[in-house]
Each structure stands twice: as structure tokens, then as C-alpha cells.
C-alpha positions in Angstrom: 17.6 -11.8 1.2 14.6 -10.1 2.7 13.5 -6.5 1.7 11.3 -3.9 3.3 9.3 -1.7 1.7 7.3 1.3 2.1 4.8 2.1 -0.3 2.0 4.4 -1.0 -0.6 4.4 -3.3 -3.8 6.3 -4.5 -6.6 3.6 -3.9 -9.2 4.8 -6.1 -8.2 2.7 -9.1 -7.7 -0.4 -7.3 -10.1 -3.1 -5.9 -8.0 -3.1 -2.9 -4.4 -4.1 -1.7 -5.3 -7.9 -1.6 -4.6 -10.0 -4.7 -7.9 -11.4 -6.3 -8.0 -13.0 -9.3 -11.2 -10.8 -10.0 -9.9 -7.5 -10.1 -6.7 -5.2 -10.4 -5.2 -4.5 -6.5 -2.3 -2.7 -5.4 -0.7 -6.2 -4.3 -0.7 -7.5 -7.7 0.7 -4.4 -9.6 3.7 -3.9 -7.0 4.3 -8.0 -7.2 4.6 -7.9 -11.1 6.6 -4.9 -10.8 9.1 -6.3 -8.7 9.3 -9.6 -10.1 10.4 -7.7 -13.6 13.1 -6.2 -11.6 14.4 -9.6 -9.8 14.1 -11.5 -13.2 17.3 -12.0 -15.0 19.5 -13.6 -17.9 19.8 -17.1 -18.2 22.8 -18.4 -20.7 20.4 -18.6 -23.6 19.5 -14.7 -23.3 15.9 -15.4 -22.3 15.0 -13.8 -19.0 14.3 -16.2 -16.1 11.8 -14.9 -14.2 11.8 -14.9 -10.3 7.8 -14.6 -8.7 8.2 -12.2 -6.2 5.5 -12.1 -3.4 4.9 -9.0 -0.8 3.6 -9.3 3.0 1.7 -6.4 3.7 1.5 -5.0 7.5 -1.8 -4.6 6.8 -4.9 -4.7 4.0 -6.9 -1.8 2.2 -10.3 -2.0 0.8 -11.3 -0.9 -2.7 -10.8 2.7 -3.1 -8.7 3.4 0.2 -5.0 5.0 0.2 -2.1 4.2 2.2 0.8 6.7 2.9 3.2 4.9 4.5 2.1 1.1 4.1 4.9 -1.5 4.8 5.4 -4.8 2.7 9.0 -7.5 2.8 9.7 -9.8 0.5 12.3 -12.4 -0.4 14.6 -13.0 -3.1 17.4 -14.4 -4.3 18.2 -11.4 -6.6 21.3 -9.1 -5.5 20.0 -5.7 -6.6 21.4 -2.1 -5.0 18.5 -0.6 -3.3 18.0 1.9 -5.8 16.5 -0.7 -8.1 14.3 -1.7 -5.3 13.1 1.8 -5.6 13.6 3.7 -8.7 13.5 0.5 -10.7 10.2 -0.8 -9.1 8.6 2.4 -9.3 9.3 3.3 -13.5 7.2 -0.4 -14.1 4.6 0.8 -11.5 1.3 3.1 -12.7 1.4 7.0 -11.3 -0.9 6.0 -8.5 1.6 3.5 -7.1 5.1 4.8 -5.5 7.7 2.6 -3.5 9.4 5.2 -0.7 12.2 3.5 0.5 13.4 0.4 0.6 16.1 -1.3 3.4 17.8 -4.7 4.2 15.8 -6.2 7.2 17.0 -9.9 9.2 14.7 -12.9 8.0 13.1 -12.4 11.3 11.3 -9.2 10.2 7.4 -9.6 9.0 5.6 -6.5 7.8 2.5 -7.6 9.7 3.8 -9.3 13.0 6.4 -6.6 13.6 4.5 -3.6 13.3 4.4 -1.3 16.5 1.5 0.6 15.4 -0.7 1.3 12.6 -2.9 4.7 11.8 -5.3 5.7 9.8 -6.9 9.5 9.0 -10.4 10.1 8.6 -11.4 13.3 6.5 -15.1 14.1 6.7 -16.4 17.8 6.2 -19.7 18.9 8.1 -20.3 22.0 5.9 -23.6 22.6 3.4 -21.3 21.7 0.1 -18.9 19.2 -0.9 -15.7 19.3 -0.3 -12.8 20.3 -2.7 -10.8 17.5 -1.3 -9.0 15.5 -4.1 -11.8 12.7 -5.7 -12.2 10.0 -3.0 -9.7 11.9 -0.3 -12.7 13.1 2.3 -16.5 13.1 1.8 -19.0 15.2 3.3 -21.3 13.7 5.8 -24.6 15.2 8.0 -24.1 14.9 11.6 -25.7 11.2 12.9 -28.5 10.8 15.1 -27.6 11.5 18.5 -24.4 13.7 17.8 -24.4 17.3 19.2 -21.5 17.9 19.8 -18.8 17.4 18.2 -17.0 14.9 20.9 -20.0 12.9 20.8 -19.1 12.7 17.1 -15.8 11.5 17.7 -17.0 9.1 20.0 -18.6 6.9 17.5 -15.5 6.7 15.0 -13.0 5.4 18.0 -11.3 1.9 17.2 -11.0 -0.7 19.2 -7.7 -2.6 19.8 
């Protein structure tokens, strides 16, 4: 069975959404929290654990947050989709939440079906810091060349 996911997270304690075997991600602590809740009890009592591993639509650096972020997995657990959520989320820390979670066809991939992805900037231009949550927005002096603010904008467009 494959689940979808949609998660959000605080970043700022994280290295990360990526596993590394150097440092504590977001990838890693929602894995371990869902292979608790897929594990279950063998004949002899013991639980038998089932590795769970997430596909991410996408990847955050160290210190970025996601809001809406979607991850699948397979398993061969049968859980209701409350455990997928409420249960995941009790073994997760405060700065981790799991949304939703809904049966999707094998053919679904977080990262290859996407339509669109988003991300918000928050910079302030005024003579103090912000009071933006820590890490949510940062105050930045306007670059070389920017007078106006469209010129501004200008510089922070993606490309596809």
C-alpha cells in the first residue's frame, strides 16, 4: 500500500530534510516515526519492525521550513489513516507535524507527480530587525543596483 503525506515542519533544528548520517533531518525523524507505527507483534510478543522510507516532492536545506511539503511511502502495514496521522505525529518532536494523510495508486511519486511547488521569501527593508519568529524572515539592505523595488524583485525570480 502506498501513503501520501503532507507534512510541515519548523527547520531550524534540523540539518535539513535529507537523511545524512551526520546530522539530525526532518527525513530521518518522520522515517523513525513511522516505522514505530508500521512495526507490529510477531508470535513471540517482540515487535517486528518494518523500515519505512519517505519520497519527498522536494528537499530543504538546514534551517528552512516547509508548510505543505508532500512525502509517500510503502508498506505492508494496514493502519486506519488516523494512525498515519495522529499516531505518527505523538512520536514526532513539536517542530514536526504530519497534516493529512490519503491512499494514493502505486503510480503516485511525491516528486515526479507534483504540478507545482512554491516557496515565500520574507525579507524586511526597515532600520531594525524584524519581530518575525527566529529564522522566519531576516532583514536585508537593499543590493547594489536596486532602486526600486521591482528591480529588487527582479533578482529573486526562479528559473524553471
Amino acid at each position: 500500500m502506498r501513503i501520501a503525506l503532507g507534512v510541515e515542519y519548523d527547520g531550524s533544528p534540523f540539518c535539513g530534510w535529507q537523511s545524512q548520517s551526520e546530522g539530525q533531518t526532518v527525513q530521518d525523524a518522520l522515517q523513525r516515526a513511522l516505522s514505530q507505527i508500521a512495526g507490529d507483534q510477531i508470535a513471540s510478543g517482540q515487535p517486528a519492525a518494518e523500515h519505512i522510507s519517505v519520497i519527498a516532492a522536494g528537499r530543504t536545506d538546514t534551517g528552512v521550513h516547509a508548510l505543505e511539503q508532500v512525502v509517500h511511502f510503502n508498506t505492508l502495514a494496514e493502519r486506519p489513516l488516523t494512525a498515519w496521522v495522529r499516531g505518527v505525529n505523538a512520536l514526532l518532536p513539536d517542530s514536526i507535524a504530519v497534516r493529512w494523510a490519503h491512499p494514493v495508486p502505486d503510480e503516485f511519486h511525491a516528486r515526479f507527480s507534483a504540478h507545482s511547488r512554491s516557496y515565500r521569501y520574507l525579507f524586511d527593508q526597515s532600520s531594525r530587525a524584524p519581530c518575525y519568529p527566529c529564522g522566519q524572515g531576516g532583514l536585508v539592505s537593499r543590493p547594489a543596483g536596486c532602486h526600486r523595488d521591482a528591480d529588487c524583485r527582479a533578482i529573486l525570480i526562479g528559473r524553471s
